[in-house]
PQR file of N, CA, C, O and H, with PARSE charges and radii, in Angstrom:
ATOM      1  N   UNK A   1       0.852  -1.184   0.000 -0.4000 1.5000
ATOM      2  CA  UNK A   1       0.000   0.000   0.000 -0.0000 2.0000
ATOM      3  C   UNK A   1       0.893   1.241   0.000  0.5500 1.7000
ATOM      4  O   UNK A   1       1.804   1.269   0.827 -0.5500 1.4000
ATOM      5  N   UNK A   2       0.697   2.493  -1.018 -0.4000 1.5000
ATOM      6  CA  UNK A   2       1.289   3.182  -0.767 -0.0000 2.0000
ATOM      7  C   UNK A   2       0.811   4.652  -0.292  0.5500 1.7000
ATOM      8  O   UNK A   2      -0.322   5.105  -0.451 -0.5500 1.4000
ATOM      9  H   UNK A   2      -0.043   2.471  -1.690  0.4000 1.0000
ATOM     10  N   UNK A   3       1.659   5.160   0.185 -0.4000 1.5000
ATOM     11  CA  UNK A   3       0.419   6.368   1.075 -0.0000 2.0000
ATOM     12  C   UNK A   3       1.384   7.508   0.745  0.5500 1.7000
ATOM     13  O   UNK A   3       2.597   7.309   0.689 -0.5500 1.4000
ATOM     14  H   UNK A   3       2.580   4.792   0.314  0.4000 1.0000
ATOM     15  N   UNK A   4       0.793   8.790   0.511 -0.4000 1.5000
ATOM     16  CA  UNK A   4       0.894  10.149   0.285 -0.0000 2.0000
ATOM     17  C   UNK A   4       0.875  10.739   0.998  0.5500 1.7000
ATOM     18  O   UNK A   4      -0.226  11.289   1.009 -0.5500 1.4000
ATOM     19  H   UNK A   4      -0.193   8.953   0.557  0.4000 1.0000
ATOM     20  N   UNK A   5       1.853  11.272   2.245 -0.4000 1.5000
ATOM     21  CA  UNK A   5       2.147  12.303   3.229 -0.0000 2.0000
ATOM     22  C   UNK A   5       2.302  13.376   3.132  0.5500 1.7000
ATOM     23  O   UNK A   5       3.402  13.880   2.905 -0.5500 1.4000
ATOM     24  H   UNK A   5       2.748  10.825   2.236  0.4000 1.0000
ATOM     25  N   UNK A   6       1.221  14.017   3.283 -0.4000 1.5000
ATOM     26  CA  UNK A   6       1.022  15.690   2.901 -0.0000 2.0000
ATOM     27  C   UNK A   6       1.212  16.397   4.236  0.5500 1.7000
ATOM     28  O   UNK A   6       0.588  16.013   5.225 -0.5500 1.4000
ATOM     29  H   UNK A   6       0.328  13.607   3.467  0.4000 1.0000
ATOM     30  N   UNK A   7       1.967  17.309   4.283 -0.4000 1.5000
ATOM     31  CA  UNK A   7       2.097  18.374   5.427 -0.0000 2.0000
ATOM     32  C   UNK A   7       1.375  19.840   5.753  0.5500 1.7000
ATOM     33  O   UNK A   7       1.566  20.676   4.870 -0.5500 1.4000
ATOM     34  H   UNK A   7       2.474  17.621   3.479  0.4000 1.0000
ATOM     35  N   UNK A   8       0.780  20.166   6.598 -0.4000 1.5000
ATOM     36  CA  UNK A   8       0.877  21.586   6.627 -0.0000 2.0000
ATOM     37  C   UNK A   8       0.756  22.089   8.017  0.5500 1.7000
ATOM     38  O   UNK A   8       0.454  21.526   9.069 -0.5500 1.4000
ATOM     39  H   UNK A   8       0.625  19.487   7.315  0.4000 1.0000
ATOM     40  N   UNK A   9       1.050  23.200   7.749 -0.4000 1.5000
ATOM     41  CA  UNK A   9       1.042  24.306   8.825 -0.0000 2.0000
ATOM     42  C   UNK A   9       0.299  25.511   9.636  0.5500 1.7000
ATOM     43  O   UNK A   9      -0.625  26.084   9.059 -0.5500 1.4000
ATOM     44  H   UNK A   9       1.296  23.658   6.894  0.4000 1.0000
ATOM     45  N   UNK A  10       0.510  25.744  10.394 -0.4000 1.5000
ATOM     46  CA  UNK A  10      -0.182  27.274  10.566 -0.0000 2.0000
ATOM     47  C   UNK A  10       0.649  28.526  10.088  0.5500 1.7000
ATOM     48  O   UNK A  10       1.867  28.643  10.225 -0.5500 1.4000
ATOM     49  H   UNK A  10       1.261  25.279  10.863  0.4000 1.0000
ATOM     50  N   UNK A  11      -0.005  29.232   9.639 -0.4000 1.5000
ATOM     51  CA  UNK A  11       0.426  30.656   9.312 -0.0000 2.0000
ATOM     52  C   UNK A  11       0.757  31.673  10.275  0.5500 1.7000
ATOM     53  O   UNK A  11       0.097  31.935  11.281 -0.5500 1.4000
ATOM     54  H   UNK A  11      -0.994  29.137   9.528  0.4000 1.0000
ATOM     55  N   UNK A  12       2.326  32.493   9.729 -0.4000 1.5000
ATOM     56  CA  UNK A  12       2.327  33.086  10.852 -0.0000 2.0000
ATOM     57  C   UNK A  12       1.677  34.579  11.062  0.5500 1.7000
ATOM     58  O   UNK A  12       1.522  35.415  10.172 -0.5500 1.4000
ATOM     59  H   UNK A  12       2.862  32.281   8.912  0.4000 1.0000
ATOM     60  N   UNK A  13       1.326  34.718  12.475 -0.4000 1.5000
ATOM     61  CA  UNK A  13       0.884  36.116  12.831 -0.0000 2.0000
ATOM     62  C   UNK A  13       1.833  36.871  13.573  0.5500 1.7000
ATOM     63  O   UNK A  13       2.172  36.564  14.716 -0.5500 1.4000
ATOM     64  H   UNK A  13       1.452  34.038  13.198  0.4000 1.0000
ATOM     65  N   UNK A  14       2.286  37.888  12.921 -0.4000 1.5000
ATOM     66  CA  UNK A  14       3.435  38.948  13.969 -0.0000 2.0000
ATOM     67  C   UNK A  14       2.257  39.341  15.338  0.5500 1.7000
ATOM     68  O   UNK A  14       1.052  39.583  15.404 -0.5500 1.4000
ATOM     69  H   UNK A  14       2.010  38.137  11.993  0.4000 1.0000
ATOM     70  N   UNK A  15       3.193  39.256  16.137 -0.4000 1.5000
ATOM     71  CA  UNK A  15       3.214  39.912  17.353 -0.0000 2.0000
ATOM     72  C   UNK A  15       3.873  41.181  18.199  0.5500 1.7000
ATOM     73  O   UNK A  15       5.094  41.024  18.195 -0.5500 1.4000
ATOM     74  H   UNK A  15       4.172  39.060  16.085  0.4000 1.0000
ATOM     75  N   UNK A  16       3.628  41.966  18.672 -0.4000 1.5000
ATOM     76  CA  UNK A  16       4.448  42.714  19.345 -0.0000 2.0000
ATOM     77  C   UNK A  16       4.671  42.871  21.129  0.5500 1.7000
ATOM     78  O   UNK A  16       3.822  42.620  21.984 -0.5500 1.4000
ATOM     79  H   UNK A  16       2.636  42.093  18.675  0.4000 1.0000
ATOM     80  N   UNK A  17       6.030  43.344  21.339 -0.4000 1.5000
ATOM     81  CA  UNK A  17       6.386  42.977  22.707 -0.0000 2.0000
ATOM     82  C   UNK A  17       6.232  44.267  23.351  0.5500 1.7000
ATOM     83  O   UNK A  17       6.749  45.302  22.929 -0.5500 1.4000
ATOM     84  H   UNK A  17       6.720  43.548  20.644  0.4000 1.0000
ATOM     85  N   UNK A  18       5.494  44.176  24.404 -0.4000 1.5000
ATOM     86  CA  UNK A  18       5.726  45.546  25.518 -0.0000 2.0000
ATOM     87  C   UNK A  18       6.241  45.168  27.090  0.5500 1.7000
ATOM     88  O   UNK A  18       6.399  44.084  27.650 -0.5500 1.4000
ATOM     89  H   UNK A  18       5.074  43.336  24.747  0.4000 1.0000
ATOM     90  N   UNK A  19       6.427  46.569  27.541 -0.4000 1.5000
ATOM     91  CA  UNK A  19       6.715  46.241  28.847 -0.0000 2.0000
ATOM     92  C   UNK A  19       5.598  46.409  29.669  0.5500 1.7000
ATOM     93  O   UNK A  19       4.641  47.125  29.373 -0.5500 1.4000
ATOM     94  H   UNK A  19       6.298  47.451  27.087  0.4000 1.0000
ATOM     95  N   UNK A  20       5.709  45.741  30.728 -0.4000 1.5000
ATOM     96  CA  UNK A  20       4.324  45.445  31.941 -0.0000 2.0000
ATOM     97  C   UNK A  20       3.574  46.753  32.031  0.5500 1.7000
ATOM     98  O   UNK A  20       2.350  46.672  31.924 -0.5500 1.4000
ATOM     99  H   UNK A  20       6.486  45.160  30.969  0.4000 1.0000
ATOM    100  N   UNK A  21       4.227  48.200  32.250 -0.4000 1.5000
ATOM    101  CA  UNK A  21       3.392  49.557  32.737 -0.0000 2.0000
ATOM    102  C   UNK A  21       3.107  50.104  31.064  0.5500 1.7000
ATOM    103  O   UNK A  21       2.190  50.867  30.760 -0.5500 1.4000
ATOM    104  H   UNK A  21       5.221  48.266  32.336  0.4000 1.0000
ATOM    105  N   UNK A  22       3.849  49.677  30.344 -0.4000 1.5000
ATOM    106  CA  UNK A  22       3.201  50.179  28.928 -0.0000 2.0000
ATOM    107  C   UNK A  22       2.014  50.056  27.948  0.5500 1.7000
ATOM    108  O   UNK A  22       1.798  48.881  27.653 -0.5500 1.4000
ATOM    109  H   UNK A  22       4.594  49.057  30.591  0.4000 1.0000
ATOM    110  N   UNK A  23       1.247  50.881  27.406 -0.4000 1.5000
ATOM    111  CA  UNK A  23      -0.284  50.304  26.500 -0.0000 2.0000
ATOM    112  C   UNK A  23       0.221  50.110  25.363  0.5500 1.7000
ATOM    113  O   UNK A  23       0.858  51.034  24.858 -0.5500 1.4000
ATOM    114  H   UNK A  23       1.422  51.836  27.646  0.4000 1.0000
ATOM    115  N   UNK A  24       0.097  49.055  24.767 -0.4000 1.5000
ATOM    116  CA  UNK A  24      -0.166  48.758  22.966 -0.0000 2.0000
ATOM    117  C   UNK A  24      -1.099  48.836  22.634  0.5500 1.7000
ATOM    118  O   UNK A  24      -1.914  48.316  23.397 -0.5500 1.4000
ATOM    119  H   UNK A  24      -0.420  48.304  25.178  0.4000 1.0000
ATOM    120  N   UNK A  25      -1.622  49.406  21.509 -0.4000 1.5000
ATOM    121  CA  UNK A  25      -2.557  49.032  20.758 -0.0000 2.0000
ATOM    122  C   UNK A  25      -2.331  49.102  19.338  0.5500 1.7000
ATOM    123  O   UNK A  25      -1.483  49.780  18.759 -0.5500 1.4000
ATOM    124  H   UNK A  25      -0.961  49.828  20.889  0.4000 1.0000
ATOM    125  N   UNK A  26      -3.539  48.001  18.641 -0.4000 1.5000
ATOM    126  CA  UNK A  26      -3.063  48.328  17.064 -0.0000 2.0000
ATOM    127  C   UNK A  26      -4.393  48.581  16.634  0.5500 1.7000
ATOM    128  O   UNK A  26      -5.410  48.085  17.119 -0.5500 1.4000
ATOM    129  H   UNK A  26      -4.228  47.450  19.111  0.4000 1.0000
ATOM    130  N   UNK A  27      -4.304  49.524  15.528 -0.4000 1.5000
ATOM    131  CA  UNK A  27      -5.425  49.844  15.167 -0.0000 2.0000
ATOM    132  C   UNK A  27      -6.286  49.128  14.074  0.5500 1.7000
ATOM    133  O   UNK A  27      -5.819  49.062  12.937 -0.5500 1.4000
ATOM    134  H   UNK A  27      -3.478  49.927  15.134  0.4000 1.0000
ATOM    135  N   UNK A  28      -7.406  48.636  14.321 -0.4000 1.5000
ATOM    136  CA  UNK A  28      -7.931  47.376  13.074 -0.0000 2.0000
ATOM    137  C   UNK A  28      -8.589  48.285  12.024  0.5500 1.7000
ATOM    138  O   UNK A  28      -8.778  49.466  12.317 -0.5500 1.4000
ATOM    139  H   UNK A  28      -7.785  48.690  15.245  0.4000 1.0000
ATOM    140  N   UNK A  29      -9.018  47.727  10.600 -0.4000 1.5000
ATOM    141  CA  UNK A  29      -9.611  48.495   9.394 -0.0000 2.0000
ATOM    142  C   UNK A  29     -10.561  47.001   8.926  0.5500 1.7000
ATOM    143  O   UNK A  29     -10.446  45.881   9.423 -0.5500 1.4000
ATOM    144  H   UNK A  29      -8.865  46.768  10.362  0.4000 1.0000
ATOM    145  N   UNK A  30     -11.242  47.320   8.120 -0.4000 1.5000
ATOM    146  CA  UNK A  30     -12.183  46.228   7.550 -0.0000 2.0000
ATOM    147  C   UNK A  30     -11.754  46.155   5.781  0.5500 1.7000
ATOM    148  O   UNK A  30     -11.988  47.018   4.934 -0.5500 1.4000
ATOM    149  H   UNK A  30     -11.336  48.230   7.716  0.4000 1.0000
ATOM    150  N   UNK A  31     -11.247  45.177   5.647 -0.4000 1.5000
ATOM    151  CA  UNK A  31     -10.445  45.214   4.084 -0.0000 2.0000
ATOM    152  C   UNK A  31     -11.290  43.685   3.737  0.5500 1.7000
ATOM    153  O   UNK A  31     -11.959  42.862   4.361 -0.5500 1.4000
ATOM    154  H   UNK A  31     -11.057  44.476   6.335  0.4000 1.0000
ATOM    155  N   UNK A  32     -10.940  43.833   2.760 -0.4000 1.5000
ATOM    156  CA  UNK A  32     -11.080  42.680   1.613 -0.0000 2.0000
ATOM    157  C   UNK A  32     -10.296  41.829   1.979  0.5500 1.7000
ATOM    158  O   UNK A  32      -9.157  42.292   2.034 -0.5500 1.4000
ATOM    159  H   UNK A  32     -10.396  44.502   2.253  0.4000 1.0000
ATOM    160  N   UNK A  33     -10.369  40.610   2.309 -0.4000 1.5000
ATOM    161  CA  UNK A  33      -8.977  39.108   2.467 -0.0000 2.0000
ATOM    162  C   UNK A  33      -9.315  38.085   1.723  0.5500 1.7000
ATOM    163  O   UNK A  33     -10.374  37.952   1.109 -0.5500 1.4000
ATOM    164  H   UNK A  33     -11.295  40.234   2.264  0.4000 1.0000
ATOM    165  N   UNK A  34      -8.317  37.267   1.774 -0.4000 1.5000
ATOM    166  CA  UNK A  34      -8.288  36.487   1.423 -0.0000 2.0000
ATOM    167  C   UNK A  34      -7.508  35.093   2.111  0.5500 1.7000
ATOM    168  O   UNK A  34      -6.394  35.488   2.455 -0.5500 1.4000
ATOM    169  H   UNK A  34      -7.457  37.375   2.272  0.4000 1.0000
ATOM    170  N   UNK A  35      -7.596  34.203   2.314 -0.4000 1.5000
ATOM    171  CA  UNK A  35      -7.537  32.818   3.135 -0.0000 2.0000
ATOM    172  C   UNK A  35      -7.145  31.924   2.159  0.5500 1.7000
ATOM    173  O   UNK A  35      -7.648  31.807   1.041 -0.5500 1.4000
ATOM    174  H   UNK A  35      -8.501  33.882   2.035  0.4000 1.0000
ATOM    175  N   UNK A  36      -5.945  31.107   2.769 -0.4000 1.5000
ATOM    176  CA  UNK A  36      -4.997  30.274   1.645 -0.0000 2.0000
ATOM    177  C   UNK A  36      -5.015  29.126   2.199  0.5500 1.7000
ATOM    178  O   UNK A  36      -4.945  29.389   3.400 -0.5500 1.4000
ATOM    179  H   UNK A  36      -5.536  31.202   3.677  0.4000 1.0000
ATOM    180  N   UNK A  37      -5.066  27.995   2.081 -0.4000 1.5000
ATOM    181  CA  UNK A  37      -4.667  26.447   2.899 -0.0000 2.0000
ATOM    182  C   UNK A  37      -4.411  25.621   1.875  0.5500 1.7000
ATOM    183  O   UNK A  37      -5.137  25.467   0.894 -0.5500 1.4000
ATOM    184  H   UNK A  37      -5.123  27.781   1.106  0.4000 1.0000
ATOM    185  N   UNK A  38      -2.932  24.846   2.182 -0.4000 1.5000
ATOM    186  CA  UNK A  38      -2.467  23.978   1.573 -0.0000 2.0000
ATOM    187  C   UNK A  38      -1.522  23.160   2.133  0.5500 1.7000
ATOM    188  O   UNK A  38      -0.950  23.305   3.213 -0.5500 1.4000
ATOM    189  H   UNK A  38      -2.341  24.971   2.979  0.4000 1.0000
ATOM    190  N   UNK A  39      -1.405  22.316   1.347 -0.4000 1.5000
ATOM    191  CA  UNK A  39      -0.478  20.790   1.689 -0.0000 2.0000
ATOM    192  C   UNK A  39       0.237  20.728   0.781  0.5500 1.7000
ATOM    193  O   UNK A  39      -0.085  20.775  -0.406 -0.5500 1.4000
ATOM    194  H   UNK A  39      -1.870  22.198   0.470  0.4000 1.0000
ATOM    195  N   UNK A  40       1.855  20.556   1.473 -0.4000 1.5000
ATOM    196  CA  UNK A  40       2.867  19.686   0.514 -0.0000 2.0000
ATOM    197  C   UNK A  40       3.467  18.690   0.525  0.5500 1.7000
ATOM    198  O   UNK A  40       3.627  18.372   1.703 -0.5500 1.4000
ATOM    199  H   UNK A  40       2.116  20.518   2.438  0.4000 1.0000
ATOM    200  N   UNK A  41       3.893  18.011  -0.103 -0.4000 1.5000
ATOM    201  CA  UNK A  41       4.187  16.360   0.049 -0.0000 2.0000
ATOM    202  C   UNK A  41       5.771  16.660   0.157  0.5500 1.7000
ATOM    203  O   UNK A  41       6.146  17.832   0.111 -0.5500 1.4000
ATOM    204  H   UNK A  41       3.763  18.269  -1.061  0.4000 1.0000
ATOM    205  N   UNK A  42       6.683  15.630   0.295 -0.4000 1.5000
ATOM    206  CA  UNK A  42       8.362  15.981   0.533 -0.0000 2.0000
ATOM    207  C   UNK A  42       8.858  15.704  -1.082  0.5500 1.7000
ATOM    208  O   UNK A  42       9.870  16.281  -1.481 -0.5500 1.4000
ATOM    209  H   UNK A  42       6.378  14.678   0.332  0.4000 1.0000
ATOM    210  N   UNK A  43       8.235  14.958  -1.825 -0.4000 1.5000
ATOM    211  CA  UNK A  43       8.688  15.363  -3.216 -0.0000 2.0000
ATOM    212  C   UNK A  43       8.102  16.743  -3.911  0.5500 1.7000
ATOM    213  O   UNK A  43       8.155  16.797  -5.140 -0.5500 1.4000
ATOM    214  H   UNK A  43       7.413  14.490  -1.501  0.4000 1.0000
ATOM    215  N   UNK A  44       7.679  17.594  -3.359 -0.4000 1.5000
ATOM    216  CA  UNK A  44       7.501  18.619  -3.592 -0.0000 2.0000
ATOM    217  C   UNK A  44       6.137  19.804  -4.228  0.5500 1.7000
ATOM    218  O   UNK A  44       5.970  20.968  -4.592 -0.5500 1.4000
ATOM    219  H   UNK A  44       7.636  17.550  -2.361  0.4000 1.0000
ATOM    220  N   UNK A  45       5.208  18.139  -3.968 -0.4000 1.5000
ATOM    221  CA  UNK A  45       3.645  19.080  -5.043 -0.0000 2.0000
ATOM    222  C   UNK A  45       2.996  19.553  -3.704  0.5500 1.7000
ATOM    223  O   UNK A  45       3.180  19.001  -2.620 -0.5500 1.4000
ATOM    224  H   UNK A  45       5.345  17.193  -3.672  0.4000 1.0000
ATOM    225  N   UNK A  46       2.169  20.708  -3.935 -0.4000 1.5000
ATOM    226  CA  UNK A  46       1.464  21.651  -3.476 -0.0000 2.0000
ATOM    227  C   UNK A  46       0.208  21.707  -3.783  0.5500 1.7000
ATOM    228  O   UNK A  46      -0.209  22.554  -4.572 -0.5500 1.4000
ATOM    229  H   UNK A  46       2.020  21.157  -4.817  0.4000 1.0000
ATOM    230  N   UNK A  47      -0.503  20.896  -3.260 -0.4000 1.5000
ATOM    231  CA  UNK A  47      -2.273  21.556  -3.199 -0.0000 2.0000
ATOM    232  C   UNK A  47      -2.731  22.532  -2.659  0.5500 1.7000
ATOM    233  O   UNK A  47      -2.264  22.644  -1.525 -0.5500 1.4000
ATOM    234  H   UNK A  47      -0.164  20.207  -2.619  0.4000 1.0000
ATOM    235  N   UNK A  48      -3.522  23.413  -2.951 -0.4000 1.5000
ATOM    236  CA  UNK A  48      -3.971  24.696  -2.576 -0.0000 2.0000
ATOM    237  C   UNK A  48      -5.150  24.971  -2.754  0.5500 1.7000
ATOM    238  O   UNK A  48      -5.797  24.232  -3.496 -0.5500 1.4000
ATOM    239  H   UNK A  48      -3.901  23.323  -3.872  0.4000 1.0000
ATOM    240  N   UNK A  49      -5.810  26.147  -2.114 -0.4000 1.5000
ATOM    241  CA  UNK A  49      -6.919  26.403  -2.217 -0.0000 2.0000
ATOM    242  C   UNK A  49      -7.338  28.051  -1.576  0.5500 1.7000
ATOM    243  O   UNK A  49      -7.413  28.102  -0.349 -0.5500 1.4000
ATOM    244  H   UNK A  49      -5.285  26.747  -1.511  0.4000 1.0000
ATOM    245  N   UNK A  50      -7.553  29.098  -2.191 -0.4000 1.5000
ATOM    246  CA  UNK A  50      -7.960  29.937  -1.685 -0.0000 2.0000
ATOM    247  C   UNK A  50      -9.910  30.049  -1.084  0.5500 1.7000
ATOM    248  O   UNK A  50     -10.912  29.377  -1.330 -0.5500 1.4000
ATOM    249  H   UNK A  50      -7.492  29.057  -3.189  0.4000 1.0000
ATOM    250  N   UNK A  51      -9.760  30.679  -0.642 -0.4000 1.5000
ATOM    251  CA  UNK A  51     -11.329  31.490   0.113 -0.0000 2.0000
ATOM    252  C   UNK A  51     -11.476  32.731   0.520  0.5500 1.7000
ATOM    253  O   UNK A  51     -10.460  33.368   0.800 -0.5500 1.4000
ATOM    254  H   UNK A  51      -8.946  31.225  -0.442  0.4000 1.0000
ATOM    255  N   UNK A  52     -12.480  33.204   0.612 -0.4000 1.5000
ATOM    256  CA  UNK A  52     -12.918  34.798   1.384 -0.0000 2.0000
ATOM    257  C   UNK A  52     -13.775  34.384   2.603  0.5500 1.7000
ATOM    258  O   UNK A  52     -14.658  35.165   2.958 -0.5500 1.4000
ATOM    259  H   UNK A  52     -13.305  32.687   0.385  0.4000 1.0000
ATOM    260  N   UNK A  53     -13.566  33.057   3.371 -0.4000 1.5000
ATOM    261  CA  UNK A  53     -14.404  32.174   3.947 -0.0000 2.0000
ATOM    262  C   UNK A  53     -13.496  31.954   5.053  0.5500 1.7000
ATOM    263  O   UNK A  53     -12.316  32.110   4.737 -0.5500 1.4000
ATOM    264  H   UNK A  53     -12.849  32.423   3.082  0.4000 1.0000
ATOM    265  N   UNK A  54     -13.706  31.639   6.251 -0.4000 1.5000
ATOM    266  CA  UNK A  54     -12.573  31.020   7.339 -0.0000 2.0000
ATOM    267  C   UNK A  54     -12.226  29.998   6.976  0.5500 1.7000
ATOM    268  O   UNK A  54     -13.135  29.321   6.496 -0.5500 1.4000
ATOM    269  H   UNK A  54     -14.664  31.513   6.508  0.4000 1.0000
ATOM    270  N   UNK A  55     -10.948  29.403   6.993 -0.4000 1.5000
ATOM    271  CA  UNK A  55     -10.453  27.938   7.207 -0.0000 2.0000
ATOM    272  C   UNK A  55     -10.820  27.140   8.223  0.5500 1.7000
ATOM    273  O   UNK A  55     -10.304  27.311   9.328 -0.5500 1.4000
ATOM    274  H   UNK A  55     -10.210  29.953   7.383  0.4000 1.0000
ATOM    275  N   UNK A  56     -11.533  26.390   8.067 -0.4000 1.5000
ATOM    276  CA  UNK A  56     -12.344  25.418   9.450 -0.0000 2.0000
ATOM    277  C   UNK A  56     -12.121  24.100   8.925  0.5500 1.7000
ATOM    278  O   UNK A  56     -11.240  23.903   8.088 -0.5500 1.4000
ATOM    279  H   UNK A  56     -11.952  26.252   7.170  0.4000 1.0000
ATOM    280  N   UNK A  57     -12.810  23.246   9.332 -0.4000 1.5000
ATOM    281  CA  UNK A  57     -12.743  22.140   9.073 -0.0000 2.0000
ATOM    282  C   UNK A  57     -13.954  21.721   7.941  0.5500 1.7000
ATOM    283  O   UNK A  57     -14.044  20.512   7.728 -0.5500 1.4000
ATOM    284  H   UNK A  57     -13.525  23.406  10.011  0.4000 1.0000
ATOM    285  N   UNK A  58     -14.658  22.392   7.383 -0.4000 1.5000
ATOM    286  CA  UNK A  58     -15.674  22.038   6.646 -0.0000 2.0000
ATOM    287  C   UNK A  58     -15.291  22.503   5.335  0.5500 1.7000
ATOM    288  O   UNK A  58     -15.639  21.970   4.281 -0.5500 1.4000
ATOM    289  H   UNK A  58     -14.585  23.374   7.556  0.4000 1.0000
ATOM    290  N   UNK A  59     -14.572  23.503   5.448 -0.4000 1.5000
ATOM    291  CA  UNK A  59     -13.664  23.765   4.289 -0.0000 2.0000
ATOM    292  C   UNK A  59     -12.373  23.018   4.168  0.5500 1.7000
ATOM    293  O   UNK A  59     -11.799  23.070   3.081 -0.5500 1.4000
ATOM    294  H   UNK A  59     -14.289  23.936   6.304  0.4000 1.0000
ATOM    295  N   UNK A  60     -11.824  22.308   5.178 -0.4000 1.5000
ATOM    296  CA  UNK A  60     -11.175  21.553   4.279 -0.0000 2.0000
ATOM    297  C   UNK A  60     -11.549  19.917   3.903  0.5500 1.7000
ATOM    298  O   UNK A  60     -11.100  19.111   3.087 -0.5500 1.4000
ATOM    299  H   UNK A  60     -12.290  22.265   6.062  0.4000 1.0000
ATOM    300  N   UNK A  61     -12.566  19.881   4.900 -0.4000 1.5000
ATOM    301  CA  UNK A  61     -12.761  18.554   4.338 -0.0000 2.0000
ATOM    302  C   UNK A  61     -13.819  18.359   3.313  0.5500 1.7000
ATOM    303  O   UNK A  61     -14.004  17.245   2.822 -0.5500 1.4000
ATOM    304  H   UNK A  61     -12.930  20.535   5.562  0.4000 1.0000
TER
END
């Protein structure tokens, strides 16, 4: 039997560092996005899939 080991990941989100008595804030806007999820195998193919939809589990399965 041979089987196809596809990998993936989470995407990264920057963060920023403060000190304990200091306020951060970032300011949010409402834009247009877009949402990417994919798998790659170690010989090198890439399945993909965009959305304007969350990545959950109903979208990928």
């Amino acid at each position: 039997m041979e089987m196809n080991l596809m990998y993936a990941a989470q995407g990264y989100v920057p963060y920023g560092w403060q000190f304990p008595d200091e306020e951060v804030s970032i300011l949010s806007e409402k834009a247009h996005k877009i949402n990417c999820f994919g798998f790659i195998n170690r010989q090198g193919k890439y399945y993909w899939r965009t959305t304007e939809q969350p990545v959950d589990a109903e979208f990928i399965l």
